[in-house]
N, C-alpha and C positions, 0 to 999 in steps of 0.2 A: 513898390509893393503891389500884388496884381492877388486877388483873393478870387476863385472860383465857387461861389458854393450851391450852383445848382445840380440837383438830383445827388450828388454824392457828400454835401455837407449841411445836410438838413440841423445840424445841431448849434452851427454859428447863423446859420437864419432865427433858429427858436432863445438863443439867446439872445438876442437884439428885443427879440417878439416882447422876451420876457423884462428886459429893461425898460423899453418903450410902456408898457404897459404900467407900471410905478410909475411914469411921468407925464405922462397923458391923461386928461380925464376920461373915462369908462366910456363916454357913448362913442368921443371919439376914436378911441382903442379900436371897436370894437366895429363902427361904421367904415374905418379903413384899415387899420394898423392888421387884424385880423387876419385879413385876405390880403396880406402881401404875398409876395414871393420874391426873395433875395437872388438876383438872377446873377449878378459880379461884386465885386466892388475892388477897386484899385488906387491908387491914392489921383488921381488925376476923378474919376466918375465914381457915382453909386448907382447901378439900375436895380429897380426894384418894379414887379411888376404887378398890377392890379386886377384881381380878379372878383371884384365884388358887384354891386348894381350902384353903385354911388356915384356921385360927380364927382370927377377930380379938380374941377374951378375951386369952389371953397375950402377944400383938405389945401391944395397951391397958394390957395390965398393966407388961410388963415395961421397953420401947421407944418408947413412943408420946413421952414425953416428948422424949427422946434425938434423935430423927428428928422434933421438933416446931423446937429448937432449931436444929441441922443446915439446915432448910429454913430456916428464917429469917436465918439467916447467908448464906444464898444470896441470898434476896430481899427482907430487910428486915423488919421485924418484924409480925408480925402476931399477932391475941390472941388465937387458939384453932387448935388441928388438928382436924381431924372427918374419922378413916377409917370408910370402910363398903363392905358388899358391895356391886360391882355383880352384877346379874340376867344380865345380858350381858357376856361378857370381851368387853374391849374392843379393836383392835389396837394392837399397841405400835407406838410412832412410826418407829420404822425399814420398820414394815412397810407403814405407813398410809402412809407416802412411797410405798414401791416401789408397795403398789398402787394410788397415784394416779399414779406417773409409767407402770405397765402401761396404766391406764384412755383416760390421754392418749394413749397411740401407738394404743391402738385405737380410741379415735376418729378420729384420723388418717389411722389404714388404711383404714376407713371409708366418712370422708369423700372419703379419694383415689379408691377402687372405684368410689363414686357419680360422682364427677365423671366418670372414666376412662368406665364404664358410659353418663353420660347425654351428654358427648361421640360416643363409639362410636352411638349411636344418631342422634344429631341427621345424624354424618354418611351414615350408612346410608341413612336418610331420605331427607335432602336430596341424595343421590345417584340415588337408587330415583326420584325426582321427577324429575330432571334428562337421566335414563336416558330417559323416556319421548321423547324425539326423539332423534336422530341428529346426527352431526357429519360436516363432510365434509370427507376427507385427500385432498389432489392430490400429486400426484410426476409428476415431469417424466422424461425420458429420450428419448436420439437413438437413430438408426441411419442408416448409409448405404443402406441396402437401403429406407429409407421415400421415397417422393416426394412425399408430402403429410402434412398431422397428421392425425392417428391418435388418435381417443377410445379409450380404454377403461374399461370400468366393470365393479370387482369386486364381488360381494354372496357373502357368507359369514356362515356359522354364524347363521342366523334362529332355528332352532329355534321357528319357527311364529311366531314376536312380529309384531305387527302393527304399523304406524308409520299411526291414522287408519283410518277404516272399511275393509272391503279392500284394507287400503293403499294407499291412496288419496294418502298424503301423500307415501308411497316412490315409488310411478309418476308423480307432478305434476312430482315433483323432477328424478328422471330424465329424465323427457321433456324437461322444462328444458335439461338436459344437455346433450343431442344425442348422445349417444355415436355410436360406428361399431362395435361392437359389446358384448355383456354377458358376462360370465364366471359362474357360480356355483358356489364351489368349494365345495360342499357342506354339508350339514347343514344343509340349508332345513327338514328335518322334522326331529320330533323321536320319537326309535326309541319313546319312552313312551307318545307321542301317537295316540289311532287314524285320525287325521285327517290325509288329505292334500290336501283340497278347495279349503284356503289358498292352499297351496304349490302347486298346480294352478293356479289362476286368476292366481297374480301372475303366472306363466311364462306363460300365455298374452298377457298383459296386455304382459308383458316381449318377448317375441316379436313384438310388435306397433309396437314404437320401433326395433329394431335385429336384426340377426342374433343369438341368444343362445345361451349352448352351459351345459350344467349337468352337473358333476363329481358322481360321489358322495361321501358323506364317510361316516365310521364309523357315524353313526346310519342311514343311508338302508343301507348292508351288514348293522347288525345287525336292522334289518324284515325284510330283503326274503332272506337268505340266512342259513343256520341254522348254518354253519358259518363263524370266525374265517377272514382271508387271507394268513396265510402260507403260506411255500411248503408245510410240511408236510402243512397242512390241506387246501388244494388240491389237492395231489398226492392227498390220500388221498378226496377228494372224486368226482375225475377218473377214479380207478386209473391216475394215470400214477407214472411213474420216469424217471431222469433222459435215458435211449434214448426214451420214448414220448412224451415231455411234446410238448403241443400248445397254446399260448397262443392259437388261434382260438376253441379249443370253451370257453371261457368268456366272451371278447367275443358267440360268436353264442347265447348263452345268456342270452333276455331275459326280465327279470323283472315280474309286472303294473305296477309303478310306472314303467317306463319307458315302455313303448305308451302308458301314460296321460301321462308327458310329450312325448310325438315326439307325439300329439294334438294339443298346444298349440301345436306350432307350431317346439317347441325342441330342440335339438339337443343329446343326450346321448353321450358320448362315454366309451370305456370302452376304453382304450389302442388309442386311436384317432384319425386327424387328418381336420379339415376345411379347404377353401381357401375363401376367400372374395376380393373384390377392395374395397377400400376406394378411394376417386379412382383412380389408375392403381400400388399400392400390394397383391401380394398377399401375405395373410396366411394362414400357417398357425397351427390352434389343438391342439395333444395334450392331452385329456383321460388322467391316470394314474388308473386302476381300483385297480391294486395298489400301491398307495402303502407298503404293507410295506416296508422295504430288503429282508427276505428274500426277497420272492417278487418284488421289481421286477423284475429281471435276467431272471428264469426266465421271467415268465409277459408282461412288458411289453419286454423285449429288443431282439427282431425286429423289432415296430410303431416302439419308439421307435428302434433305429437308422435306420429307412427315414426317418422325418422327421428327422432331423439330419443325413443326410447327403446325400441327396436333395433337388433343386429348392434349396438351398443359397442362391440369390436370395433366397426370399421370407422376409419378417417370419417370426419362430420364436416363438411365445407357448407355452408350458408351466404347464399349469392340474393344481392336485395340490391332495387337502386337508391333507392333512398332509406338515408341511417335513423329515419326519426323513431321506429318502433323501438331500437336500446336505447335511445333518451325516456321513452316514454315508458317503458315496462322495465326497470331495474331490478327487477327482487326475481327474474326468471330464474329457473335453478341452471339453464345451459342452453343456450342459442347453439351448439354446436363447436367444432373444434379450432377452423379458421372461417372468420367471417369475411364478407367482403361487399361494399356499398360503393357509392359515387353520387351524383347529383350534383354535388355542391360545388364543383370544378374548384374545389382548394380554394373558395372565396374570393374568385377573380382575381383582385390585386392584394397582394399580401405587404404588410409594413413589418419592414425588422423590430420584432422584441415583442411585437401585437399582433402579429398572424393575420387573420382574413380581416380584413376591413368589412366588410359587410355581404350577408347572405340575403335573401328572401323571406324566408324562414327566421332566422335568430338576430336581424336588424344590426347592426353596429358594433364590430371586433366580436361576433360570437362566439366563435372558441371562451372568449374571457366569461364567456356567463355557460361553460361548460358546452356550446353542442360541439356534436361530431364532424369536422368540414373536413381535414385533410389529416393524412401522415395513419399514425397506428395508435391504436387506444388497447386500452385492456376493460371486456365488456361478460362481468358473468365468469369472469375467471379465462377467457381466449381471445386470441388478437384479434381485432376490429380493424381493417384497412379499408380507408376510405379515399378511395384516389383522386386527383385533381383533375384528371379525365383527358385527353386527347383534342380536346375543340380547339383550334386556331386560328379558325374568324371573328375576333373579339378583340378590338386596339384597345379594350382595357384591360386585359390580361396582361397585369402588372407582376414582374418580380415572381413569377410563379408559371414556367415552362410547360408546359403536356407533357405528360406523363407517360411510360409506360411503364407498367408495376408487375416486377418479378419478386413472386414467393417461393422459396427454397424451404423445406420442410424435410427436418434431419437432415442437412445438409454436411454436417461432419460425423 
């Protein structure tokens, strides 16, 4: 008979433990029996080894015999006992369990972080790759006021990304197109960037296929003007108050980036409308400057009641880069016929069945608490397109590609 039971038979050690203990007196249970460790036993030896502070001369003297017997009643007879010091206490089996089953869940944990971690990266990656091109979303939409279809094409939030040497693969595409005219709802630059030479050239480029009109968005405001647009900030910009306030003397207040876009060819628009005629089909376009809801009213007012209730005939397009003023004004009688926003770049990473994961603005799965990040809405009785924009320097742009947004209007 050859019995092994160190490290993997902790439970024929702990029954000896527990026999010896019924037959030994407690102090000495407890001065040695305690701190054993059951290292073999085979019918020829027993080793058993000693990890406590105690002498082994009096346990040998007095007990060894006793607890030689003892054990062998437990496991059959074998022809010698042989205690001695271990150099290292060793752990007792209760404990050497626990800290293998500690060991196991931290490997576990681990090995979970790792996966978790080199998933999380694979798709980053494979995103960040995938990113490099564009995708292109059409939406359809009528009106009686059209006589013929009506291209339109949105470009939003570049932030300078290039699709192909001077974009060369953006302009190929479009041209494709055909549009009847271009929208850019802002944040073609980017406020970090010192470089507008980009975003220069494609607008000339753009100018070149269609009538094109170009909104600003928050980075092209915080270049180009040194003060926030709400109304406060404005008012205190102006020295106006609410008797003196004049919403013309910031329309005719042009900044170097603009001259250098109306150079190109294109048409900047700062709560301000243009008419153009499309087949026998006029359209008006309102660029919003002050896309604040605070400062919309006060400083975009005047301009935008004259286009909505004015020439009431033609196509009504409302170009804005940020959607908050139809969260915020709901009971409007008509923003216009097609709207058209951005900002919010479709909520960076989007999760199936929950949409954006988180904005700036509306904190954590917004869509689900109602704001407007991506795709089409219905706002005021017309379609609200709010695009997920064109930027491709962002390895968190998850699950939600750049954009290019073509609207067909009467298209059958």
């Amino acid at each position: 008979m050859s019995i092994n039971i160190s490290g993997g038979y902790e439970d024929i050690g702990q029954r000896i433990k527990e026999h010896l203990k019924m037959a030994l007196p407690e102090d000495v249970y407890y001065r040695w029996v305690d701190d054993f460790v059951f290292e073999s036993i085979d019918d020829k030896k027993i080793i058993v080894g000693y990890s406590g502070n105690e002498s082994l001369k009096e346990f040998n003297r007095d007990y060894k015999d006793v607890v030689w017997v003892n054990i062998c009643s437990v496991v059959g007879y074998s022809g010698e006992l042989k205690v001695y010091k271990r150099s290292v206490a060793a752990q007792k089996p209760e404990k050497t369990k626990y800290r293998r089953q500690i060991k196991t869940a931290k490997l576990f944990f681990l090995c979970t972080v790792f996966v978790i971690i080199a998933l999380a990266v694979s798709l980053i990656a494979a995103n960040y790759i995938s990113n490099r091109t564009f995708r292109e979303t059409f939406y359809s939409t009528s009106s009686i006021k059209v006589n013929n279809k009506v291209r339109v094409i949105q470009i939003s939030d570049l932030h300078n990304s290039v699709y192909g040497k001077k974009n060369s693969k953006l302009i190929s595409r479009i041209k494709k197109l055909k549009p009847d005219l271009i929208v850019l709802t802002g944040d073609c630059i980017d406020s970090s960037d010192n470089s507008e030479n980009q975003t220069l050239d494609l607008c000339k480029r753009l100018a070149e296929i269609a009538p094109s009109y170009y909104i600003y968005g928050n980075n092209e405001i915080e270049k180009f003007y040194d003060f926030n647009f709400t109304q406060k900030a404005l008012d205190d910009e102006f020295g106006f108050s609410d008797k003196t306030r004049n919403p013309a003397k910031l329309t005719e207040k042009k900044d170097s980036f603009q001259k250098e876009l109306e150079n190109t060819g294109i048409n900047v628009l700062k709560n301000e409308t243009d008419v153009i005629t499309v087949g026998s089909t006029n359209v008006e376009v309102y660029g919003v400057f002050t896309s604040n809801p605070s400062a919309f009213w006060s400083y975009a007012g005047p301009s935008f009641d004259d286009y909505i209730y004015k020439n009431t005939g033609n196509l009504k397009i409302t170009a804005i880069h940020e959607p908050f003023i139809f969260e915020t004004y709901t009971d409007v009688y008509s923003w216009g016929d097609l709207l058209l926003a951005g900002h919010t770049h479709g909520g960076v990473a989007r999760i199936p069945m929950f949409g954006s994961l988180f904005t700036k603005e509306g904190g954590f799965f917004p869509e689900r608490k109602g704001s407007y990040v991506y795709g089409r809405y219905e706002v005021s009785g017309s379609p609200l397109i709010v695009s997920s924009g064109l930027a491709n320097n962002n390895i968190y742009r998850i699950n939600n590609k750049p954009e290019l947004v073509i609207i067909d209007i009467n298209k059958f």
